[in-house]
DOBALO-908025 format. One line per 5 residues: number of its first residue (from 1); their letters; for each residue x, y, z of C-alpha. Coordinates in steps of 0.02 Angstrom, whole numbers. Example, Ala and Ser with C-alpha at 12.3 -4.5 7.8 and 13.67 -1.06 7.14 Angstrom:
// DOBALO-908025
1> AS> 615/-225/390  684/-53/357
***
This chain:
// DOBALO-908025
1> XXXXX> -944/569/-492  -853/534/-343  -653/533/-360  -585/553/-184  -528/405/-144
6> XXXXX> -520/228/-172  -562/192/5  -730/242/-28  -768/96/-181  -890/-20/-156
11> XXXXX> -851/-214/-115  -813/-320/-237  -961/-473/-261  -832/-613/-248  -794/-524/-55
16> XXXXX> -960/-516/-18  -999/-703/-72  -844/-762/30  -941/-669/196  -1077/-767/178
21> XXXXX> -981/-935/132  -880/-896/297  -1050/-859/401  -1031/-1046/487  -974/-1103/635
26> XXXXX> -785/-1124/634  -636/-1092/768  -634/-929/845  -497/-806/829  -350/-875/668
31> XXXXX> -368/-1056/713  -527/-1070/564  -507/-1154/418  -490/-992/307  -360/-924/415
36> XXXXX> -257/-1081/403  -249/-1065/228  -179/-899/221  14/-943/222  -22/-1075/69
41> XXXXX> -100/-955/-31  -4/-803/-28  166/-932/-22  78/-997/-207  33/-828/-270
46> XXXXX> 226/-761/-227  323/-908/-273  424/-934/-109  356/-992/69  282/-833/173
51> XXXXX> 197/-801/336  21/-688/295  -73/-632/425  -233/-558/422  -266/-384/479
56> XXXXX> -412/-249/481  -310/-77/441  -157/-22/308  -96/71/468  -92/-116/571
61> XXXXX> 3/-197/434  143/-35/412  155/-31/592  155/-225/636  300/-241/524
66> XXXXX> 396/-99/564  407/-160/729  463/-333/670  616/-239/594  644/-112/696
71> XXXXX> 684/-93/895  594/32/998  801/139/1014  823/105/820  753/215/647
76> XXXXX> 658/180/473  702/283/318  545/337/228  509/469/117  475/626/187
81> XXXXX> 293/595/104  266/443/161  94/394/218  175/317/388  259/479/405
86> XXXXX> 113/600/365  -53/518/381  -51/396/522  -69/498/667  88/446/764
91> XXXXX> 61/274/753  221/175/681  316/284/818  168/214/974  177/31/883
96> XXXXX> 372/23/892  359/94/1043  481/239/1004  566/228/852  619/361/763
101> XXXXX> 557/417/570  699/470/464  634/560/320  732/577/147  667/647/-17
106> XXXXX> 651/607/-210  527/658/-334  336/574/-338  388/520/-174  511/371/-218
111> XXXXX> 655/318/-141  807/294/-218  973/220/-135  1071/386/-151  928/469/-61
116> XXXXX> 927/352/80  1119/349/94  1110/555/112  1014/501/269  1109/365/340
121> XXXXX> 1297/409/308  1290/540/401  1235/455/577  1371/410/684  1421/240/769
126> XXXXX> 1373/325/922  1247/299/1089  1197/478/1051  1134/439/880  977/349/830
131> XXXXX> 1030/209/717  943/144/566  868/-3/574  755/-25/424  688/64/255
136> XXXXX> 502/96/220  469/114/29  277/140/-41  225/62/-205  156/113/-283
141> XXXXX> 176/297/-196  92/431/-137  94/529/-281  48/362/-373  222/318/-469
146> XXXXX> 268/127/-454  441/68/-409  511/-75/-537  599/-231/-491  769/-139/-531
151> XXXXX> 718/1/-423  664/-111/-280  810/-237/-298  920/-59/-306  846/1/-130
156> XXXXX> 856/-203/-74  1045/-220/-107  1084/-79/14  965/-123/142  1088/-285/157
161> XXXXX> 1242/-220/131  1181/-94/284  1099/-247/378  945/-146/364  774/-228/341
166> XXXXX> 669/-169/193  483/-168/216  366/-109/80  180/-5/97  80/-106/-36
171> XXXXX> -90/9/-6  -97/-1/-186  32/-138/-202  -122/-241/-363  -89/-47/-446
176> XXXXX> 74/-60/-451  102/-255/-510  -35/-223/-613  55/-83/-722  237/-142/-719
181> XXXXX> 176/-311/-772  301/-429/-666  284/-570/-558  232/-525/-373  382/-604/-324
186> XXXXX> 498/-514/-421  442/-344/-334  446/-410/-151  553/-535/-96  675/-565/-262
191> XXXXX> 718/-383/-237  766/-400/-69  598/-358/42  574/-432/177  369/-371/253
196> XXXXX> 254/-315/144  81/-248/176  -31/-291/33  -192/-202/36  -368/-258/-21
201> XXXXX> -488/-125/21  -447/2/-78  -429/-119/-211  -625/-201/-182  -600/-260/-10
206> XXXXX> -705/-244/135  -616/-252/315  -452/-362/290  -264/-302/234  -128/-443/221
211> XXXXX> 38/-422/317  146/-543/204  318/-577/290  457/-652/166  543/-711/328
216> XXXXX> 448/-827/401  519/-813/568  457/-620/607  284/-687/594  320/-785/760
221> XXXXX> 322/-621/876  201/-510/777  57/-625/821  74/-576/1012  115/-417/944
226> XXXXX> -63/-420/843  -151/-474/1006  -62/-357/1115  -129/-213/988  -319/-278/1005
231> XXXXX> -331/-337/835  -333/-514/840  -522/-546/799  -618/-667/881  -725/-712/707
236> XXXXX> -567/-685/583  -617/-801/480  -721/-656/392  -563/-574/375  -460/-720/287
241> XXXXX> -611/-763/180  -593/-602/103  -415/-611/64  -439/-771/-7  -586/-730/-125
246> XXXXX> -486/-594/-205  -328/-715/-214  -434/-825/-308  -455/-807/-502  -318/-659/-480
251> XXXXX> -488/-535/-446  -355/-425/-347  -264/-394/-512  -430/-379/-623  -485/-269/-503
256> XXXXX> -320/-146/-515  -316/-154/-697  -489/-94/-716  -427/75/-576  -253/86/-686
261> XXXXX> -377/103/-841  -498/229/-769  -339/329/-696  -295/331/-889  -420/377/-955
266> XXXXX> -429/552/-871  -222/577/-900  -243/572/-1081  -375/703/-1059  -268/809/-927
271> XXXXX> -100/824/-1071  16/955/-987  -87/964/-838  -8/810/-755  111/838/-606
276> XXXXX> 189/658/-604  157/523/-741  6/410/-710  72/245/-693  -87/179/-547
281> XXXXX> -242/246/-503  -210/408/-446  -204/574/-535  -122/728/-508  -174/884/-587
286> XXXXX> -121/1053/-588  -290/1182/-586  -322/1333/-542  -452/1346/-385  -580/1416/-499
291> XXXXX> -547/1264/-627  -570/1173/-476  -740/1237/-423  -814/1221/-603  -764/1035/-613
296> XXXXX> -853/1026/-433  -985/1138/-507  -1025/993/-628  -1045/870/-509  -860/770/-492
301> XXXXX> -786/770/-287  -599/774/-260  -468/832/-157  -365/976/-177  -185/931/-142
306> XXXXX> -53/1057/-160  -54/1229/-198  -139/1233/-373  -168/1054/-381  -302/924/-355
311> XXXXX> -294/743/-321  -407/601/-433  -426/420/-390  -502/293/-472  -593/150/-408
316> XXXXX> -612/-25/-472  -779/-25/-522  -804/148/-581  -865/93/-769  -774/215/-927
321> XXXXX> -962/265/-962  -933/353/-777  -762/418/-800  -764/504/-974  -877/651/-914
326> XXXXX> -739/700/-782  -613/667/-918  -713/784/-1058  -716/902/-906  -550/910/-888
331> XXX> -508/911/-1055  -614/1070/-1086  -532/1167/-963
***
């Protein structure tokens, strides 16, 4: 009955099994077994050779790599609704030690490279100027729409025609392979992206994002950078063992097609209703405030998002049995 957020699921058994399979004595800190086999298995599961790092937070992954790409003086394009813009408290801007956010627009929240050049062209060759550095896109977004390989490679060929780096938010980066149906690979690194953050626990995780860089060589710096931050863990084994159990059998894309099904489910109840197409796990819904209250009068917790509109995520092991009623709900509206 719960919808507000994926962050909220339960663990995933294969996670929990890899804790206690980890719960041995080992080398302290990344120098364990599981942690050494991080960069093998996320260079097999993209199809090129990758640095991944372990960390705890979706917030240490954004802001470890935006500081890879971009100097304390410099800027990062994002949307103007981007989570590192409005829901991290400040903290790319701390991490990078200064740099500045500069936000550009685009319905659902993507990108597109017209969007970010109305941004860029503008600024000046100039000392007085902040200069960009880097883009930031989110896929899939926050509104829950998922950028394609076109779109990405779009975005991509600008960011190196502008000697920009691209870095991508992958919160709900199994959502968003999981409904456009390509090859990791051909979202990421084909397309021209050069950090990703790939998250796990919204997607059955416990405690561990990935920071996946497709240029090896910024992983160098960003593990002093990760220590410097207090987040190097002295037992991260626990953390790599989790990335590695959902790696394993693809359970991180099982996991996102089950979400990307519930999320369905209740947009073929909601019809004309929907504010953006469902194309993840996350629903948008226009309702009234007292529609609102009688779907919370039956039972089903959400947020309310903008004016006369709420926001529904599903989670990977919500079952259909537990979905439907919020769907029928909705439908009787």
């Amino acid at each position: 009955m719960r919808f507000f957020s994926d962050n909220a699921a339960a663990v995933c058994p294969p996670v929990l099994q890899a804790l206690v399979d980890a719960n041995t004595l080992d080398t302290a800190y990344d120098g364990d077994a599981w942690s050494k086999r991080l960069d093998g298995a996320f260079s097999d599961l993209f199809g090129t050779q990758v640095r991944a790092l372990w960390v705890p937070t979706g917030t240490a992954a954004n802001c470890l790599a935006l500081t890879a790409l971009c100097p304390p003086h410099g800027g990062i394009v994002c949307h103007r609704d981007a989570h590192i813009n409005c829901d991290e408290g400040g903290a790319p801007e701390f991490y990078t030690h200064g740099a500045k956010l500069l936000t550009a627009t685009g319905p659902g929240a993507k990108l597109t490279p017209d969007a970010i050049r109305a941004v860029i062209d503008p600024i000046r060759n100039d000392v007085h100027q902040v200069q960009p550095h880097a883009i930031s896109i989110t896929n899939a977004t926050e509104y829950g729409l998922v950028y394609t390989p076109d779109e990405v490679a779009a975005i991509g060929d600008l960011a190196r025609a502008r000697r920009l780096g691209l870095h991508m938010d992958g919160a709900r980066f199994a959502n968003a392979v999981a409904h456009c149906g390509c090859h990791p690979g051909d979202v990421t690194w084909r397309a021209g992206v050069d950090a990703l953050s790939f998250g796990f626990v919204k997607n059955g995780g416990m405690s561990a994002e990935a920071l996946v860089f497709f240029r090896p060589e910024l992983a160098d710096v960003t593990l002093y950078r990760r220590k410097r931050a207090g987040l190097l863990f002295s037992k991260g084994r626990y953390l790599a063992a989790q990335l590695l159990a959902m790696l394993e059998n693809d359970v991180w894309l099982a996991n996102a097609r089950a979400a990307n099904a519930g999320a369905g489910l209740l947009a073929a109840a909601a019809g004309d209703r929907l504010v953006h197409p469902v194309q993840a796990n996350e629903v948008f819904l226009r309702a009234t405030p007292e529609e609102a209250a009688a779907l919370r009068a039956l039972g089903f917790d959400f947020y309310d998002w903008a004016e006369g509109e709420v926001r529904l995520v599903t989670s990977w092991d919500q079952a259909e049995d537990a979905i439907r009623p919020l769907a029928q709900a909705i439908a009787a509206l």
